[in-house]
ZARO-619206 format. One record per atom (N, C-alpha, C, O, CB): x, y, z; residue in three letters. Coordinates in pm, whole numbers, plus 32768, in hexadecimal, padded with zeros to 4 digits. Glycine has a CB too. Example, Ala and Ser with C-alpha at 12.3 -4.5 7.8 and 13.67 -1.06 7.14 Angstrom:
REM residues 2
85277DC7830Cala 84CE7E3E830Cala 85287EB6830Cala 85907EB4834Eala 846B7E418389ala 85057F1F82C4ser 85577F9682CAser 850A80038313ser 853D80728324ser 85807FC4823Cser 
REM end
This chain:
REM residues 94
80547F898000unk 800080008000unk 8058807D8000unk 80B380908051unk 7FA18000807Aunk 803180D67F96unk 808781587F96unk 804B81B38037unk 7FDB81C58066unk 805D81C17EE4unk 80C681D7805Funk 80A4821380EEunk 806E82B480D8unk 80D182FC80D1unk 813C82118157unk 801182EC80CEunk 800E839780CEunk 803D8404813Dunk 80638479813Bunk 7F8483BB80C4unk 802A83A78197unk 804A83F6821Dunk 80EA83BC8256unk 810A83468265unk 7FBE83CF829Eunk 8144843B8271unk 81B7841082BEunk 81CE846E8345unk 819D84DD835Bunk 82398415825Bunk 82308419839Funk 822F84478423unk 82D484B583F7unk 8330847183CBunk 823683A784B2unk 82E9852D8400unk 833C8561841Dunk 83B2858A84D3unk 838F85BF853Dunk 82FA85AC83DBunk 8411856384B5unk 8442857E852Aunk 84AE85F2851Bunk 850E85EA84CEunk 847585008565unk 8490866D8577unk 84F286C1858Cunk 851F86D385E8unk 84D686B88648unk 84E687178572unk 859B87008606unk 85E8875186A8unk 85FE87E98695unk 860088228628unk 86A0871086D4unk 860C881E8708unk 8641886F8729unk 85E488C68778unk 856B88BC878Cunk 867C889986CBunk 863E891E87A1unk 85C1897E87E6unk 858B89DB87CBunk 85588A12882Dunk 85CB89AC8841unk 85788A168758unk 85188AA4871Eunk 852C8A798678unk 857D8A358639unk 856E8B6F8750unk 84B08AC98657unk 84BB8AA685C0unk 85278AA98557unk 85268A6E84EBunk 84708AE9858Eunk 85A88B15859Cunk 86048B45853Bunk 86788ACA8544unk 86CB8AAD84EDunk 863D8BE88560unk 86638A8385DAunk 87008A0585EBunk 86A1898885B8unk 86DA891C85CCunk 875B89DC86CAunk 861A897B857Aunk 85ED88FC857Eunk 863D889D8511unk 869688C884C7unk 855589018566unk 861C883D8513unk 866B880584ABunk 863687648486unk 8646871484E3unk 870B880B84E0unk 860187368419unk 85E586DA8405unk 860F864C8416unk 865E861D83C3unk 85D986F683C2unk 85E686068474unk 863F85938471unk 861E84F18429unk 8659848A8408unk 865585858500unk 85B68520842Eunk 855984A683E5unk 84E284A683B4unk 848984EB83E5unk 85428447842Bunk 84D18459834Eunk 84358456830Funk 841083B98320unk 845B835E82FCunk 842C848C8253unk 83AB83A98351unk 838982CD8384unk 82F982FD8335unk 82BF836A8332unk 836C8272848Eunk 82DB827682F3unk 8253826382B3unk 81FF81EA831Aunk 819981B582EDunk 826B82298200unk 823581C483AEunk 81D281C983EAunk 81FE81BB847Eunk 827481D68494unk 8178816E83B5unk 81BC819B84D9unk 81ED81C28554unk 82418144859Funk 8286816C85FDunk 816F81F685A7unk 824580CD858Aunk 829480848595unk 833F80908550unk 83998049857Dunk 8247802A8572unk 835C810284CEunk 83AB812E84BBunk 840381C884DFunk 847381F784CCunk 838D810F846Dunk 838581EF851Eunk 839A82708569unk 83A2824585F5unk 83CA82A48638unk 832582DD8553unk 838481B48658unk 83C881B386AFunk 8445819486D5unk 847F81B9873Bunk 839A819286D8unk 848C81168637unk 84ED81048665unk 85578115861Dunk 85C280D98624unk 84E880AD8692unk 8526818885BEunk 85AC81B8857Bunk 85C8825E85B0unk 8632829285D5unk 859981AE84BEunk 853F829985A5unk 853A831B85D2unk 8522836C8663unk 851183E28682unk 84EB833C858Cunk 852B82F186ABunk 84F9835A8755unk 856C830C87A8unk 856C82D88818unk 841E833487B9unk 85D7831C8739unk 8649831A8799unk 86B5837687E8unk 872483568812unk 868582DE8766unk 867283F587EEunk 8680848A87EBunk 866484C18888unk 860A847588ACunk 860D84CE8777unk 8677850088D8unk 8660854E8930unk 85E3859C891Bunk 85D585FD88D0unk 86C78592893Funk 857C855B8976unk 84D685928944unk 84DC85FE8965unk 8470862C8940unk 844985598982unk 851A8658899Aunk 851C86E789C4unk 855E870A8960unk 85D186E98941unk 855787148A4Aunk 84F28771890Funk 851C87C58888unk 8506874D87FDunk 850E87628784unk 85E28801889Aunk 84F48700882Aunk 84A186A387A7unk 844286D08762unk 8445873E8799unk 845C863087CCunk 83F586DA871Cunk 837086ED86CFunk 83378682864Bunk 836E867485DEunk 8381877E8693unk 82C08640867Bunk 829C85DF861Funk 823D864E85B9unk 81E7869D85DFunk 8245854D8670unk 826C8636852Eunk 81CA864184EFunk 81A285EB8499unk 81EA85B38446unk 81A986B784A6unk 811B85DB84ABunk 80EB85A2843Dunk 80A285E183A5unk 8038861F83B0unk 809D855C847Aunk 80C885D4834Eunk 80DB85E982C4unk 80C285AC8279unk 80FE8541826Funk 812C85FA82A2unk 804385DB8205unk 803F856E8161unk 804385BC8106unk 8027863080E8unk 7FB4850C8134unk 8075854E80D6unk 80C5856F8052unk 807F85AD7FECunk 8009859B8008unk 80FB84FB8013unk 808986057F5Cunk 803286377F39unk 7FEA86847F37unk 7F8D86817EE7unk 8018861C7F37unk 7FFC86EF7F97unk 7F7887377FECunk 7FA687A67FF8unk 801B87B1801Eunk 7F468703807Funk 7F55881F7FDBunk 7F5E88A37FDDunk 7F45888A80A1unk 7FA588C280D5unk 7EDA89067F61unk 7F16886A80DAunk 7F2988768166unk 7F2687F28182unk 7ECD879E8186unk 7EC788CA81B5unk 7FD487F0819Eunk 8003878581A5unk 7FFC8756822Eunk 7FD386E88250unk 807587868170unk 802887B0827Aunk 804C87A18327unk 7FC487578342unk 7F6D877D82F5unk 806288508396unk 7F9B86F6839Dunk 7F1786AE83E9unk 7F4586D5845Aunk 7EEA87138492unk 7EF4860683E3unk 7FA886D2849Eunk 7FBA86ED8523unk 806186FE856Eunk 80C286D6852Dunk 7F6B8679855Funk 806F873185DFunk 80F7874585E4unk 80FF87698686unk 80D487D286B7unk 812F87BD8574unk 814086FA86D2unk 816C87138771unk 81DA86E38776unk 821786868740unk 811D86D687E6unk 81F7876087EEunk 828787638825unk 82A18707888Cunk 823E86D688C2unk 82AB87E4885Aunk 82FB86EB88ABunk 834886AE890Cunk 834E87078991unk 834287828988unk 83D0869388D1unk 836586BC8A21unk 834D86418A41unk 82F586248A3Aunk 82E185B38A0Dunk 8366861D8A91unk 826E868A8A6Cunk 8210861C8A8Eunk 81A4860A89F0unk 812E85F08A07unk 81AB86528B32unk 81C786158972unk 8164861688EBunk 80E9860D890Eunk 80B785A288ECunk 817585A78887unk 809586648951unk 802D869D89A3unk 7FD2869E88DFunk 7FE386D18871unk 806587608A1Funk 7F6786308933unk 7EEA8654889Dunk 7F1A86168809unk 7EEF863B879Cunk 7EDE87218875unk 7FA68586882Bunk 7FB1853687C1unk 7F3984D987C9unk 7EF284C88765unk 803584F187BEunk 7F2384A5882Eunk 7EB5843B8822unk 7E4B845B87D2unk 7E358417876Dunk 7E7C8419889Dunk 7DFE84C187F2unk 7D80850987C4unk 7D8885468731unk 7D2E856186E2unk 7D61857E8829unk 7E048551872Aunk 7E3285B58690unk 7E1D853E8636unk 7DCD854885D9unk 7EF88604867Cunk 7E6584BF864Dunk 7E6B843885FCunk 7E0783EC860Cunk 7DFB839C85B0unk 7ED583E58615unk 7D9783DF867Dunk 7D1E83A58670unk 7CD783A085FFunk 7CA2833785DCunk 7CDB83D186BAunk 7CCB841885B6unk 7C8583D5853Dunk 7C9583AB849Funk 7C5583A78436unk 7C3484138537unk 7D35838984E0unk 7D6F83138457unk 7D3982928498unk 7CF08242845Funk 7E4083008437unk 7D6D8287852Aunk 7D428202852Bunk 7C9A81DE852Aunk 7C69816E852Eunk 7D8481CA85A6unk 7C5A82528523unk 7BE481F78522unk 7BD381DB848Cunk 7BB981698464unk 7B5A82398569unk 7BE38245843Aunk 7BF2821E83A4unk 7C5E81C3835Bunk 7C6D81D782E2unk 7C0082928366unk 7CA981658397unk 7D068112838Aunk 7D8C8136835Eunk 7DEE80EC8356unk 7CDC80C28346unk 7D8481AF8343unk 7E0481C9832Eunk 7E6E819C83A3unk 7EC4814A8381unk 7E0782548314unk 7E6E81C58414unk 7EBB819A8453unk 7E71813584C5unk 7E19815C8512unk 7F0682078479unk 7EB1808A84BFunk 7EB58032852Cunk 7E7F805E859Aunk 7EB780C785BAunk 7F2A800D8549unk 7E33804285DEunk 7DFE80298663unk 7E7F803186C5unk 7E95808F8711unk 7DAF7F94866Aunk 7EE97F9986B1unk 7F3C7F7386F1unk 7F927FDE86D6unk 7FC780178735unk 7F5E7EF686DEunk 7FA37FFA8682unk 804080908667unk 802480FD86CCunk 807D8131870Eunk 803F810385A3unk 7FB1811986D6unk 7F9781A88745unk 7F9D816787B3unk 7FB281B6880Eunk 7EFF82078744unk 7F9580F787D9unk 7F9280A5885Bunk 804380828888unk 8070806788F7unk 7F2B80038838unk 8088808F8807unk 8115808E881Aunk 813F80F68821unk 819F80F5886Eunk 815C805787CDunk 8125817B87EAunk 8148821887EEunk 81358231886Dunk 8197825F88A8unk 80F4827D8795unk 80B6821C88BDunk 808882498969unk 80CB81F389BCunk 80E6822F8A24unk 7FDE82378999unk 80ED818E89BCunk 8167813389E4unk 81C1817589F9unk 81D881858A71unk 819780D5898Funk 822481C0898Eunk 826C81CB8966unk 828982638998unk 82FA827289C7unk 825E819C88F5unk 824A82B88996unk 8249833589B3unk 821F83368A34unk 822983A68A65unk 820083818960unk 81F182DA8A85unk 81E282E48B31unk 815A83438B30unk 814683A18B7Dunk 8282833E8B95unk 80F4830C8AB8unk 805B83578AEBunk 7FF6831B8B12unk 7F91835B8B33unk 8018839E8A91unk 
REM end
């Protein structure tokens, strides 16, 4: 399946030091290639491809306050696994 939506990972701490560190097409690749980073000054977004408004959503580190709720409604529309957000809140200590 072609993926539309990807998880972006950035660091730093203000918009001008951010810096791209990764793009994962799903969250089992964004946990264990991309959140190997110091969650303070991290920023996930999520992004599809194609799209004059591309951004879907975007939290900072530590605590990515309003990922759950931001990504709820891929998973109910299947885009994203049940189990993947169940590994992201795992994973992020929510």
């Amino acid at each position: 399946m072609f993926r539309r939506i990807y998880w972006v990972v950035e660091n730093g701490s203000s918009a001008e030091s951010r810096t791209v560190k990764g793009v994962y097409t799903s969250i089992p690749d964004l946990l264990s290639k991309g959140m190997h980073h110091e969650r303070s000054g991290t920023r996930l977004t999520l992004v599809k491809l194609d799209a004059e408004e591309a951004v879907l959503g975007t939290w900072d580190g530590p605590t990515f306050s309003g990922v759950v709720a931001g990504i709820e409604p891929f998973v109910s529309s299947g885009e994203i696994p049940r189990d993947h957000l169940d590994q992201l809140t795992h994973a992020l200590g929510l």
